[in-house]
C-alpha positions in Angstrom: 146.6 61.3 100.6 144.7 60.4 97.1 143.2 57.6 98.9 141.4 60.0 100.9 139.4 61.1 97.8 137.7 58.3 96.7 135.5 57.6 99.7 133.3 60.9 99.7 133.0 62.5 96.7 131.7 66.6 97.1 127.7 65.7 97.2 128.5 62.6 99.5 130.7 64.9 101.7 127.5 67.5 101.9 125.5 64.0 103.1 128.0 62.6 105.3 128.4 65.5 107.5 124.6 65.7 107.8 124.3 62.5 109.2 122.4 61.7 112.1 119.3 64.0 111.7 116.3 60.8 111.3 117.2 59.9 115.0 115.0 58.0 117.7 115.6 57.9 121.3 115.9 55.2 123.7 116.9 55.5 127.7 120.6 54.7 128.7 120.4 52.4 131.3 123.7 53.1 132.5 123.1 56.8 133.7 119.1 57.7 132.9 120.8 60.0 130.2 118.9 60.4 126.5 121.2 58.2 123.8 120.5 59.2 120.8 120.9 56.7 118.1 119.5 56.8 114.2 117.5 54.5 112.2 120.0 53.3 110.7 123.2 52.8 113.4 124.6 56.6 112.3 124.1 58.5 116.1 122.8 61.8 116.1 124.9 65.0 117.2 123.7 65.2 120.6 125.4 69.4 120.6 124.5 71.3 117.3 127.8 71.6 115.3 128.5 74.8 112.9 128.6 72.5 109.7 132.2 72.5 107.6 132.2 73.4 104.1 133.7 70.9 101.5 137.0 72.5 101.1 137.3 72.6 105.2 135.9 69.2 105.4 138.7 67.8 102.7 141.3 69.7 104.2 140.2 67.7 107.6 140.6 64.3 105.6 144.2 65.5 104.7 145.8 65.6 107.5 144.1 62.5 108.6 146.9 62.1 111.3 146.4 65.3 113.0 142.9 65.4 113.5 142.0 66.1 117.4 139.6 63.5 118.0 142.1 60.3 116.4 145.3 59.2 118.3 147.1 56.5 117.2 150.8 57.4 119.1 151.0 56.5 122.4 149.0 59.1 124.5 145.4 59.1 125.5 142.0 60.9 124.6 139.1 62.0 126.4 137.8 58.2 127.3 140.7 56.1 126.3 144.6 55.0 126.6 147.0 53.4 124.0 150.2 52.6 123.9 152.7 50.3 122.2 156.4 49.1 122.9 158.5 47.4 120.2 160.2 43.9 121.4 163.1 42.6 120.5 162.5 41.4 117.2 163.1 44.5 114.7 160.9 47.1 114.1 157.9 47.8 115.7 155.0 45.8 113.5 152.1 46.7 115.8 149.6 49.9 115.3 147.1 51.1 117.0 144.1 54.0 116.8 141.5 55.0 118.3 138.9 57.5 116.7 136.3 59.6 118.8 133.2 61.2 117.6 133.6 58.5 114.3 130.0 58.8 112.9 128.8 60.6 115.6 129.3 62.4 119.2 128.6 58.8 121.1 130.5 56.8 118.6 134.6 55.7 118.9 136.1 53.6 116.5 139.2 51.9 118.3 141.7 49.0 116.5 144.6 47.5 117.0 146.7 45.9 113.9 150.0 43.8 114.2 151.8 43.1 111.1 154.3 40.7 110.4 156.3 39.2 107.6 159.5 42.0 105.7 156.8 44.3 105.2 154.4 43.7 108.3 154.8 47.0 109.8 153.8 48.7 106.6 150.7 46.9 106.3 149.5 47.5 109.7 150.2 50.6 109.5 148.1 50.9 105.8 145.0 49.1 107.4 144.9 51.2 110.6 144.3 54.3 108.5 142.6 52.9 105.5 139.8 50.4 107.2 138.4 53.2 109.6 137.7 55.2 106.2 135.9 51.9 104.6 133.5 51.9 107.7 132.5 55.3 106.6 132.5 55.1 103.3 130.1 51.9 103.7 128.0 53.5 106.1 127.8 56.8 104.4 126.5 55.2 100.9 123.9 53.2 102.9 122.5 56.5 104.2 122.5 57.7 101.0 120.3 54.8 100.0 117.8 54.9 102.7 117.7 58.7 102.7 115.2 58.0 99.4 112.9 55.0 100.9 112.5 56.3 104.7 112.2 60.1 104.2 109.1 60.0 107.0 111.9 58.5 109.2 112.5 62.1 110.3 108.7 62.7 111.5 108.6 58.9 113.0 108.7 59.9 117.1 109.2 56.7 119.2 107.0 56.9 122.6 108.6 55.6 126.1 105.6 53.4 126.9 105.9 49.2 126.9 104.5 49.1 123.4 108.5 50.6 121.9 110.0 47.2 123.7 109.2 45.1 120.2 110.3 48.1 117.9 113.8 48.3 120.4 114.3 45.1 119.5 113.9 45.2 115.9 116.0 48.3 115.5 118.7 46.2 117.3 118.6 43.6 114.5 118.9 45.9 112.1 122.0 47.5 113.6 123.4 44.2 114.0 122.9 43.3 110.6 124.0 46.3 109.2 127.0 47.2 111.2 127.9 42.8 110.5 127.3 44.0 106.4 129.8 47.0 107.1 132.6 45.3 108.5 132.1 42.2 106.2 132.9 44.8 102.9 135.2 47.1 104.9 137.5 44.2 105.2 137.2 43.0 102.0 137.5 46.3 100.3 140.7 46.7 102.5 142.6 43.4 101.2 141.8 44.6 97.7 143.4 47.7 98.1 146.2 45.5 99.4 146.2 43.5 96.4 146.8 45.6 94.3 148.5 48.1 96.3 151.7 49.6 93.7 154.2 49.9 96.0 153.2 47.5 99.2 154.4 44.1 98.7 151.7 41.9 100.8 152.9 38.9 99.1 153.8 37.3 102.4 153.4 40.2 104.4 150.3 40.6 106.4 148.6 42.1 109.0 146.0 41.2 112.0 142.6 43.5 113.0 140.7 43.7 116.0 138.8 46.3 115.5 135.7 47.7 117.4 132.5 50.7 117.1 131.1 51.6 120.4 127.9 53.4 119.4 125.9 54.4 122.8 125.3 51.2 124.9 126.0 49.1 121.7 128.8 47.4 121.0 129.9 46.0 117.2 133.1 43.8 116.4 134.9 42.7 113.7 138.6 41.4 113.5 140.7 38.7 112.2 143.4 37.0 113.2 145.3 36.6 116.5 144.7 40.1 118.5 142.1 40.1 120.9 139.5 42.4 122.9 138.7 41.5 125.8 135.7 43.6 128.4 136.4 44.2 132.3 133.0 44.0 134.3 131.9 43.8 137.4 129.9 40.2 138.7 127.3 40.2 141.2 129.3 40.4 144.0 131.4 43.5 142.6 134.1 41.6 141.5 136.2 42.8 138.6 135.7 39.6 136.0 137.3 39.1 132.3 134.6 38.7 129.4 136.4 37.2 126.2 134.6 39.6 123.3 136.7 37.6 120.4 138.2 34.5 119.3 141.5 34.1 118.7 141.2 32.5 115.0 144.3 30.1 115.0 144.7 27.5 112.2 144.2 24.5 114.8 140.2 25.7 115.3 138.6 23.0 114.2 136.1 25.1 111.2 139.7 27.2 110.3 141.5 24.1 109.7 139.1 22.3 107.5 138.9 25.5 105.5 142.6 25.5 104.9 142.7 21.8 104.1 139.5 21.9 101.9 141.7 24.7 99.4 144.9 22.2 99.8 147.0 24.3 102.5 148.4 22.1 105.1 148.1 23.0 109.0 150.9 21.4 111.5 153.1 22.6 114.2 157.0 22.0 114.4 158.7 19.7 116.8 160.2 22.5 118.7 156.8 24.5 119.1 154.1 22.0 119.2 152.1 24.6 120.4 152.1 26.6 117.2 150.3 24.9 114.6 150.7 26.8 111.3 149.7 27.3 107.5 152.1 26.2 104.8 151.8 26.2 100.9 151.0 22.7 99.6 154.4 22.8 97.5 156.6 24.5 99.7 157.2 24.5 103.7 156.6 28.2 103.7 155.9 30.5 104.9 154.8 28.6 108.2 151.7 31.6 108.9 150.3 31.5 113.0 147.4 32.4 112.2 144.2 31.2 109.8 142.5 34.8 108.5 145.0 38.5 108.0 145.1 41.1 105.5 147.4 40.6 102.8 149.6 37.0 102.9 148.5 36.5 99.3 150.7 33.5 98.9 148.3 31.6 101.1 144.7 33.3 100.1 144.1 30.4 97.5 145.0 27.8 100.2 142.4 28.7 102.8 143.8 31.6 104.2 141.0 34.8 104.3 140.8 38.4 105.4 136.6 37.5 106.6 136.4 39.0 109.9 134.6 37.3 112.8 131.0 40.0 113.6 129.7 40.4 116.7 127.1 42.7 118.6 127.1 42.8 122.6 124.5 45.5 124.1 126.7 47.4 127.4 125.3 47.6 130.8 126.4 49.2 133.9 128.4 46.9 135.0 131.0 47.0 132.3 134.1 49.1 132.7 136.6 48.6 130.4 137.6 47.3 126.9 141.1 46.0 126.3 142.1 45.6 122.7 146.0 44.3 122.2 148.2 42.5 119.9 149.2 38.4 121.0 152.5 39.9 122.5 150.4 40.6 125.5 147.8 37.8 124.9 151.1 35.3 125.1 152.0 35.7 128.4 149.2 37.3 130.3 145.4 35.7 130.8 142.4 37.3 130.3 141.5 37.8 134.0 145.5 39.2 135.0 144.7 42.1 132.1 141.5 42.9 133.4 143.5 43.1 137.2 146.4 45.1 136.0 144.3 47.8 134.1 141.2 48.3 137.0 144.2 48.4 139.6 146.4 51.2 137.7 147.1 54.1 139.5 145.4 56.2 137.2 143.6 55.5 133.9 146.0 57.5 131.8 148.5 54.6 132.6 146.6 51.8 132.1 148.0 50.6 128.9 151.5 51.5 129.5 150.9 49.7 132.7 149.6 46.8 130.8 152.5 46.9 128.3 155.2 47.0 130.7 154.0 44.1 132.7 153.7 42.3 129.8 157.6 43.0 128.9 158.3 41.7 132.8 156.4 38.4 132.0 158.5 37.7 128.7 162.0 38.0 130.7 160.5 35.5 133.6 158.8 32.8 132.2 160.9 32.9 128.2 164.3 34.5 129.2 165.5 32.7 125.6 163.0 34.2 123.6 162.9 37.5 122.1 159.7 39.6 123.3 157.1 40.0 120.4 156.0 44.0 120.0 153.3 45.0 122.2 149.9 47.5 121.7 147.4 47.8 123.9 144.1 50.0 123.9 142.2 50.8 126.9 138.9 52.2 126.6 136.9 53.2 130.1 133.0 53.1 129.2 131.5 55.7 131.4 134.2 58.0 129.5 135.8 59.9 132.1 139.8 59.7 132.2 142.4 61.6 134.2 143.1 65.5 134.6 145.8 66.7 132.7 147.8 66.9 136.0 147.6 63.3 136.6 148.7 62.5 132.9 152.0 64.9 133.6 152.9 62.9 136.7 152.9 59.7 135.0 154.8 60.5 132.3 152.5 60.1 129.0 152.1 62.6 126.3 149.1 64.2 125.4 147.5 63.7 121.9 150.2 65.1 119.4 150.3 63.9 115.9 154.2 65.6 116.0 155.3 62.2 118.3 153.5 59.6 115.8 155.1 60.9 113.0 158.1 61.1 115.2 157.5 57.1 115.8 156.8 56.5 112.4 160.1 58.0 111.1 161.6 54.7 110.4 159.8 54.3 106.9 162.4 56.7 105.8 165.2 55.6 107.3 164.5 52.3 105.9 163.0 52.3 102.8 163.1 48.5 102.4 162.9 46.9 105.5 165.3 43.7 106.2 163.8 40.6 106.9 162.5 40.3 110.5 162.9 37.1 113.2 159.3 36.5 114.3 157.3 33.8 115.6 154.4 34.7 113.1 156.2 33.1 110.3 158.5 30.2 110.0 161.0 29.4 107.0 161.7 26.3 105.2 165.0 25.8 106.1 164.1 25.8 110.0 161.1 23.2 109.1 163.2 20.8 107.5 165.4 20.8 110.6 162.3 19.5 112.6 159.3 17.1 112.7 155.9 18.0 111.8 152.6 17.5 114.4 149.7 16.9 112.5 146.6 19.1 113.3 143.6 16.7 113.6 140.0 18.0 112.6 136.8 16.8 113.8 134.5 15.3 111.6 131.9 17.3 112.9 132.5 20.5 111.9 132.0 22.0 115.2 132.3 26.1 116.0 134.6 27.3 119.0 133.1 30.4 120.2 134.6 32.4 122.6 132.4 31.7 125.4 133.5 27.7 124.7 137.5 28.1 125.4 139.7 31.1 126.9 141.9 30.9 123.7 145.7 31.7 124.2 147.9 32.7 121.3 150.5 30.5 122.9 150.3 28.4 126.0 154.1 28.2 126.0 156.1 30.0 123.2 158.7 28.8 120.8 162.4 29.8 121.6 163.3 29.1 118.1 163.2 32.4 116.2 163.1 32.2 112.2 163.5 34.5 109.3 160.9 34.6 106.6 161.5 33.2 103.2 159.6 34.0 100.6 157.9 30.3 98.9 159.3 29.0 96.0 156.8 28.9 92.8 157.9 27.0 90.2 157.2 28.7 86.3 154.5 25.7 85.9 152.9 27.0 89.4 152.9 30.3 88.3 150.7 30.0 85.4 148.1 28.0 86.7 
């Protein structure tokens, strides 16, 4: 776990865990409770801790995967569900997490990561525990830095009169901004690591991330990629509705494809998937990527593909419920609004995501009996953080937090050592695309921006019953050197 080490060094350990203490307070609107929330976006403890020493503290970073407040097996925590089912494809490429008490007591980091390409599962795998460490490395240096210019921060005590409205507002900004700057150089820092990672070969290998930081009522998003997070609320009338909360960043988007075609890539779908448009090399008709930003895929990062995430902020009210994260193997055959039915109607919240999982796997058999199910993960987080006794988890059959059945699910890495080449719908070879005509991907002239309040986009609208192997493109000595 060397990796662990170079975030927080032993004076930046001794500042990180006393994060939280310049604090101001604002009124939740959801229950009348006190949220306490920092200058900077780094909530306060809201219960005094007894503080860890260094070695304790390091010792905690170490066994990253048993720590009582992350899950990333299927299970559930004190406000959330997760769980994940591998399709028919190979191994299991997806991974999920989701991280409570992150930077604070009212702060949960949650992600979900689905890999593809020979080493896909790997990389996910990498990113799921390595970007969540990026966040708070990022965040802990910029407390550092501030600690020096706002030292009267801790004195500053914000009144509850109409006269705080403007400074609400401009602390929002700021945490917008800020949290926008830390997932901006958490990804980045993240596909360098990749780069030049010893051992992991990202060459065309790569992984999705839609990750999220619920922070009190705020609400901060980064990901890239095809996953997608969605938010169940309730409408005027008390009517469960879906919110879209990202964009699915496909290479046909209009701004995606232009980038790709600016740095020479080409964008088109295949005869026999016209629905798929993808990103090949100029040279080569590989690898045939689905999507227009991941981690990793280096064969494809001078032609337009990039790990930039897509930032967001959203401020939670009382009429939100739920927050869905999942990979495109649930996106692909459920909408938006039948997620947001399936999880508010589960019998109980502990279930909710297996719920959500297996109704996904019933859709694949009905509407693509020919096709092989993609791997499924799906992360349900309730907002008002109450989940189900223990009693209730028993009856339906989940495990309780145990780092003992991840490693368990994990095990595979030793059994095979070097994965085999995987049939997905992610990446297509050159010897299926020769066999087929190519669809031009038209972009507008006008450069326009799809949000994700413009279009409900759909990983597929119907899904390719040609599965392909990955081939790795074929540079040429000349290529090479340039």
């Amino acid at each position: 776990m060397d990796i662990l080490f170079m975030f927080l060094e032993e004076r930046q350990v001794s500042r990180f865990l006393q994060m939280g203490s310049c604090v101001s307070v604002s009124r939740s609107r959801r229950s009348g409770e006190m949220i306490s929330s920092s200058c900077f976006g780094f909530g306060s403890r809201r219960k005094k801790r007894t503080k860890k020493s260094f070695s304790e503290h390091v010792t905690t970073l170490q066994h990253l995967h048993s720590l009582p407040n992350r899950i990333y097996s299927n299970g559930k925590s004190r406000t959330s569900c997760i769980f994940t089912q591998q399709g028919r494809k190979g191994i299991n490429q997806d991974a999920m997490v989701v991280w409570e008490d992150f930077i604070s007591e009212d702060a949960i980091f949650c992600g979900v990561f689905d890999g593809h390409g020979p080493h896909g599962h790997l990389v996910a795998r990498k990113v799921r525990d390595t970007l969540p460490l990026k966040l708070l490395s990022f965040l802990e240096s910029y407390e550092s830095r501030q600690n020096v210019s706002s030292s009267n921060c801790l004195n500053r005590k914000i009144k509850s009169d109409g006269s705080d409205l403007e400074k609400d507002e401009i602390t929002e900004d700021k945490l917008g901004s800020l949290w926008r700057e830390a997932f901006l150089r958490s990804y980045k820092a993240m596909d360098k690591e990749l780069r030049s990672h010893p051992t992991l070969d990202c060459f065309c290998s790569g992984s999705t991330a839609v990750t999220i930081v619920k922070q009190g009522l705020n609400l901060f998003m980064g990901s890239i990629g095809d996953s997608r997070a969605i938010l169940g609320s309730k409408d005027n009338s008390d009517s469960m509705v879906a919110v879209q909360l990202t964009v699915d960043l496909k290479p046909d988007l209009p701004r995606e494809a232009e980038r790709i075609k600016r740095c020479k890539g080409r964008v088109f779908a295949l005869q026999d998937e016209p629905e798929v448009p993808r990103v090949w090399l100029p040279f080569d008709d590989a690898p045939g990527l689905a999507m227009a930003r991941a981690f990793g895929d280096f064969c494809l990062k001078e032609y337009g593909v990039i790990s930039i995430p897509e930032c967001s902020h959203r401020l939670l009210t009382d009429r939100d419920q739920f927050i869905v994260l999942a990979s495109d193997g649930v996106w692909d055959v459920l909408s938006n609004e039948e997620v947001v039915e399936i999880v508010s109607s589960a019998p109980t919240r502990s279930s909710a995501a297996r719920i959500l999982v297996n109704s996904a796997a019933r859709e694949w058999k009905l509407k693509y009996p020919t096709s092989k199910m993609d791997d499924c993960a799906v992360v349900c987080l309730f907002l008002d953080g109450k989940m189900d006794s223990e009693s209730d988890l028993e009856e339906q059959g989940i495990s309780t937090v145990s780092h003992h059945a991840s490693t368990a699910i994990e095990s595979d890495d030793s059994q095979n050592p070097e994965p085999s080449l995987q049939r997905n719908f992610t990446v297509r070879s050159a010897e299926d695309s020769d066999h087929y005509s190519r669809i031009p991907i038209e972009v507008g002239g006008n450069g326009e921006i799809v949000t994700a309040e413009d279009q409900n986009w759909s990983g597929l609208e119907g899904v390719t019953r040609v599965n392909s192997l990955v081939q790795l493109p074929r540079f040429s000595e000349e290529r090479m050197k340039v």
